[in-house]
C-alpha positions as a Markdown table, in Angstrom:
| # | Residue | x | y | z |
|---|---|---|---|---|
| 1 | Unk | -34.7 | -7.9 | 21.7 |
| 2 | Unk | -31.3 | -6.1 | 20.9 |
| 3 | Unk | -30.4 | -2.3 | 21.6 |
| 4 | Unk | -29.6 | 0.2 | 18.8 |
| 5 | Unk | -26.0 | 0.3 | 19.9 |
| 6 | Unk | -25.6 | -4.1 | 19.6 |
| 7 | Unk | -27.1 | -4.0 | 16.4 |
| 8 | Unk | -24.8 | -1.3 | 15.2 |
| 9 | Unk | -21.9 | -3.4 | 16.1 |
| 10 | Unk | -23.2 | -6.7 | 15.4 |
| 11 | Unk | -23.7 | -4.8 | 11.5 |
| 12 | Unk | -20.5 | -2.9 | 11.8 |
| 13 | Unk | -18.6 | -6.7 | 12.7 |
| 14 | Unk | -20.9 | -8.8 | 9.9 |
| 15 | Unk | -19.1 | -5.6 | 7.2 |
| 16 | Unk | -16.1 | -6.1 | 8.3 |
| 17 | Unk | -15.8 | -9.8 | 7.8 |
| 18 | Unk | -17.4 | -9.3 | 4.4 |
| 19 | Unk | -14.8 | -6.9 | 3.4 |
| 20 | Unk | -12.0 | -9.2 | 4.4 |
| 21 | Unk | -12.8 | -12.7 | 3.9 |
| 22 | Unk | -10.4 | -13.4 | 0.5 |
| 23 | Unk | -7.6 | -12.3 | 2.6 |
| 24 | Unk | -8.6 | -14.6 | 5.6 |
| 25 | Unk | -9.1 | -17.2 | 3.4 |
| 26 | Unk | -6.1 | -16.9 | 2.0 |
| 27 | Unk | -3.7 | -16.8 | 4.7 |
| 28 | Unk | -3.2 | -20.3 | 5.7 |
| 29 | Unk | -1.3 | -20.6 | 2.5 |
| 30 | Unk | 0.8 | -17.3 | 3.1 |
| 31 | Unk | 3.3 | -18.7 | 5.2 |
| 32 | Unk | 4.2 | -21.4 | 2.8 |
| 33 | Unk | 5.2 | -18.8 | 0.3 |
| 34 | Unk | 7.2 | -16.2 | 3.1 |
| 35 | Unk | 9.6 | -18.8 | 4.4 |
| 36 | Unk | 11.9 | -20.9 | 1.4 |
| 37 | Unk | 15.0 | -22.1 | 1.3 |
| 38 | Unk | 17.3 | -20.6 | 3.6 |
| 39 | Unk | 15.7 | -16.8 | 3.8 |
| 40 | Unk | 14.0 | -15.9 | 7.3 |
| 41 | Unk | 11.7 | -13.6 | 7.5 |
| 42 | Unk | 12.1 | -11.4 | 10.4 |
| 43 | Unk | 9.1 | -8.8 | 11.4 |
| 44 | Unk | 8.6 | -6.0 | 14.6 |
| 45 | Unk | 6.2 | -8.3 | 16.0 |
| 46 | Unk | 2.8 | -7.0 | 15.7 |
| 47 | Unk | 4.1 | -4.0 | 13.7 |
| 48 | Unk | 4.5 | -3.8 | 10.3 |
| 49 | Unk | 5.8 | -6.4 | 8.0 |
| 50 | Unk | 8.6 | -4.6 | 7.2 |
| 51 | Unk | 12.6 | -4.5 | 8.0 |
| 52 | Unk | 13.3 | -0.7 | 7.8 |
| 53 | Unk | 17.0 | 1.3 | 7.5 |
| 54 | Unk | 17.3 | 1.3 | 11.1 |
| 55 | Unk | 16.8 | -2.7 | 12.0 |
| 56 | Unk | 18.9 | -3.1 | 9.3 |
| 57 | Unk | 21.9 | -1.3 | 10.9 |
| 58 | Unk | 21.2 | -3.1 | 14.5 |
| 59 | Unk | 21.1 | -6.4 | 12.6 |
| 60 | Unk | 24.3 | -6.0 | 10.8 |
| 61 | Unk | 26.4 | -5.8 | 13.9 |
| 62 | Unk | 25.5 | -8.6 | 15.4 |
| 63 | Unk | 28.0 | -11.5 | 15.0 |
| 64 | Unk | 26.7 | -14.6 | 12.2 |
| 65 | Unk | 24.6 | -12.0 | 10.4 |
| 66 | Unk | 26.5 | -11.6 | 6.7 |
| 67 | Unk | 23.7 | -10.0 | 4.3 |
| 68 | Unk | 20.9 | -8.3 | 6.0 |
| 69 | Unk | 18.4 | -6.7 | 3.1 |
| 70 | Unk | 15.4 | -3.5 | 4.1 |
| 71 | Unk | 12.4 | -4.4 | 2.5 |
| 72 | Unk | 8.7 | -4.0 | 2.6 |
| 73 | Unk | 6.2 | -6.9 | 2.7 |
| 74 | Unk | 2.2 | -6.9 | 1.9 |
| 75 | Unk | 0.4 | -9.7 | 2.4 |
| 76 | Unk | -2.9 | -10.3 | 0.2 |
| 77 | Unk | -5.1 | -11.9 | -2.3 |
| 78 | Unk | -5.6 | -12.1 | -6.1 |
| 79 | Unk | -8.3 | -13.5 | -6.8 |
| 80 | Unk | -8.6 | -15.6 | -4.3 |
| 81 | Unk | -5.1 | -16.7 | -3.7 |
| 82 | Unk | -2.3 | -15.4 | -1.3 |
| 83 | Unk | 0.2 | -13.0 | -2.4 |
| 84 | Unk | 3.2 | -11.6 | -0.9 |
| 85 | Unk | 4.4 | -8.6 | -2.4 |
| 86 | Unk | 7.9 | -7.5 | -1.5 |
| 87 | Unk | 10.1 | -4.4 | -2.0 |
| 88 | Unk | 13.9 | -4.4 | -1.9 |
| 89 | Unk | 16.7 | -2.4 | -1.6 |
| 90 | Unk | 17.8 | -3.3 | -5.1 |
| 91 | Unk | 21.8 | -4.2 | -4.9 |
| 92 | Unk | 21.4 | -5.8 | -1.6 |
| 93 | Unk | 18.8 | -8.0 | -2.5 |
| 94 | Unk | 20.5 | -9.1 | -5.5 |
| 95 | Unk | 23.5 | -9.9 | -3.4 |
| 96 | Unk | 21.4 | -11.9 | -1.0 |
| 97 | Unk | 19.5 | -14.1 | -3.7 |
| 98 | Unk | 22.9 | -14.5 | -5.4 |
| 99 | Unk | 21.4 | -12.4 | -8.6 |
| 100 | Unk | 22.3 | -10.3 | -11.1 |
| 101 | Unk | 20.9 | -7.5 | -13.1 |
| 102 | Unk | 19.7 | -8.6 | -16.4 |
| 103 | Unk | 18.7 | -6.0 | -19.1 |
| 104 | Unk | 15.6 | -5.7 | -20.7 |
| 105 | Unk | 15.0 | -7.4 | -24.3 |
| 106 | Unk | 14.3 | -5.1 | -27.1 |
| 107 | Unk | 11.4 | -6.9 | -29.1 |
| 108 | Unk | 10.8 | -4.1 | -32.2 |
| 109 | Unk | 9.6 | -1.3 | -31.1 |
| 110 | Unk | 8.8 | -1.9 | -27.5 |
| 111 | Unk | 10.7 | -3.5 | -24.3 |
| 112 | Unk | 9.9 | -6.8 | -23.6 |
């Protein structure tokens, strides 16, 4: 038979992979949708997903590096599929994907 103690953690283990399974699903396709084009992205190793204000500065000063931007990623699902969801530093971002602000549509009464 099992003990108290394996049971617990054989339940604790069988929730946890309930919880999570969209987003382990999902994950094969992730890296597909990080890396395009000719943007890397760089992460702290096992750390966060992000590229904060300090690595920013350290990565600037190193020679062949031109446009460096901070940004937050989180991976996840919708409804089933992967989703990266990334947040900029604005005006460094746009100069990095070549972009430029674009304003809003006015569409009668509301902003489209």
């Amino acid at each position: 038979m099992m003990g108290a103690r394996a049971f617990a953690g054989l339940l604790l283990c069988g929730l946890l992979l309930g919880t999570t399974w969209p987003i382990l699903a999902a994950l094969p396709g992730v890296p597909a949708r990080i890396l395009a084009g000719d943007a890397y992205l760089v992460t702290q190793g096992s750390g966060a997903y992000s590229i904060n204000e300090s690595l920013v500065q350290n990565m600037t000063l190193r020679g062949g590096v031109q446009i460096v931007s901070p940004e937050i990623l989180s991976l996840g699902t919708l409804r089933g599929e992967p989703v990266v969801v990334r947040a900029v530093e604005p005006g460094t971002f746009l100069s990095f994907e070549r972009g430029e602000w674009v304003q809003p549509a006015t569409v009668g009464n509301r902003t489209a």
